[in-house]
N, C-alpha and C positions, 0 to 999 in steps of 0.2 A: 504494500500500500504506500502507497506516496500523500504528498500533505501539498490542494491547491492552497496558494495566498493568497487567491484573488476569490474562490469563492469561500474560501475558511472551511475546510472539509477535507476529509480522506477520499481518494479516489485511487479506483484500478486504472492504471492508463490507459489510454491507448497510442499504439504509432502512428508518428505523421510522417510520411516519405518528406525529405527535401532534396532538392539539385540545386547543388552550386554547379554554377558554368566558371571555367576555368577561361577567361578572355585574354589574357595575359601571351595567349601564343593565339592564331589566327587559326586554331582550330576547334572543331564540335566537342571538345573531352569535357565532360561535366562527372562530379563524384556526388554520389548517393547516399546520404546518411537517411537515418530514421532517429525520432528522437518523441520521448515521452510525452505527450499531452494529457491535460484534462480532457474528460469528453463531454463534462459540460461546459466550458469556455473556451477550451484549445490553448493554454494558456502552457507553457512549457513545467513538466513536473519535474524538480529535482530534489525537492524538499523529502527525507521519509517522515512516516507517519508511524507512530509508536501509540498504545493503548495508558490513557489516564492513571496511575497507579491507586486512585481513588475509587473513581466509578466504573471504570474498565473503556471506556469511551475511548474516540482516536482521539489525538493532538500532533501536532507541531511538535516534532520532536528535539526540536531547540529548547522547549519549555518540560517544568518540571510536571505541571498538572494541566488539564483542559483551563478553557474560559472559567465556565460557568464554577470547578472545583476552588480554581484559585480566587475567583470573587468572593466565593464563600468565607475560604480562610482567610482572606483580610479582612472579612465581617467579623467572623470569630477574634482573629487579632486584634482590632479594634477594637471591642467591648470588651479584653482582655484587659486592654492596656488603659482603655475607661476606669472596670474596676481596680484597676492597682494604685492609679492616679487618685480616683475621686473616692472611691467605696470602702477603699483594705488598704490607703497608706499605711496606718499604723500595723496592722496586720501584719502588712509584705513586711515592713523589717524586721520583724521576730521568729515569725513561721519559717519552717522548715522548706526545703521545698518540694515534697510530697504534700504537706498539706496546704502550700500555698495553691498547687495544683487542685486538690479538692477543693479548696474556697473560691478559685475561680471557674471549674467546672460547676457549684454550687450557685455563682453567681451569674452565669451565664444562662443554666436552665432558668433560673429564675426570671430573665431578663425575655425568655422564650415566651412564658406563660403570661409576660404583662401586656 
């Protein structure tokens, strides 16, 4: 599977014949490549395409997680770093850090249900 950028997607290729015409001598010689396209844009594929380690989904295998996983975890991170900031300063500098982890998984559901 390879990874379009243009349409944000994993795709099976397909080939596209090209000729280059060789003009440089006054003769017909043209060479013949074939090179990966999207088949729904035509868009040249060189990118691979690896599976999400979260949700199992393709991605952009330059990235660690899809879109939609890593938006998440900047959501999570952010109301992480909310409560450590505004909810458990006191907290965070005593706690351990197993149970700093439970007080912001604690603090997180909480923040789910409101």
């Amino acid at each position: 599977m390879y990874w379009c950028e243009y349409c944000q997607k994993a795709e099976e290729p397909v080939q596209k014949r090209e000729e280059q015409y060789h003009d440089e001598v006054d003769t017909r010689n043209y060479e013949v490549t074939y090179i990966d396209v999207c088949p729904d844009c035509g868009h040249e594929l060189y990118l691979t395409a690896d599976e999400c380690p979260i949700c199992g989904e393709f991605k952009d295998a330059r990235h660690d997680f899809c879109h939609d996983c890593e938006q998440s975890a900047k959501i999570v991170v952010s109301y992480a770093i909310d409560a450590l900031e505004n909810r458990l300063p006191d907290y965070a500098k005593s706690a351990s850090t197993n149970d700093l982890i439970d007080a912001l998984i604690n603090e997180l559901y909480d923040r789910k249900e409101e």
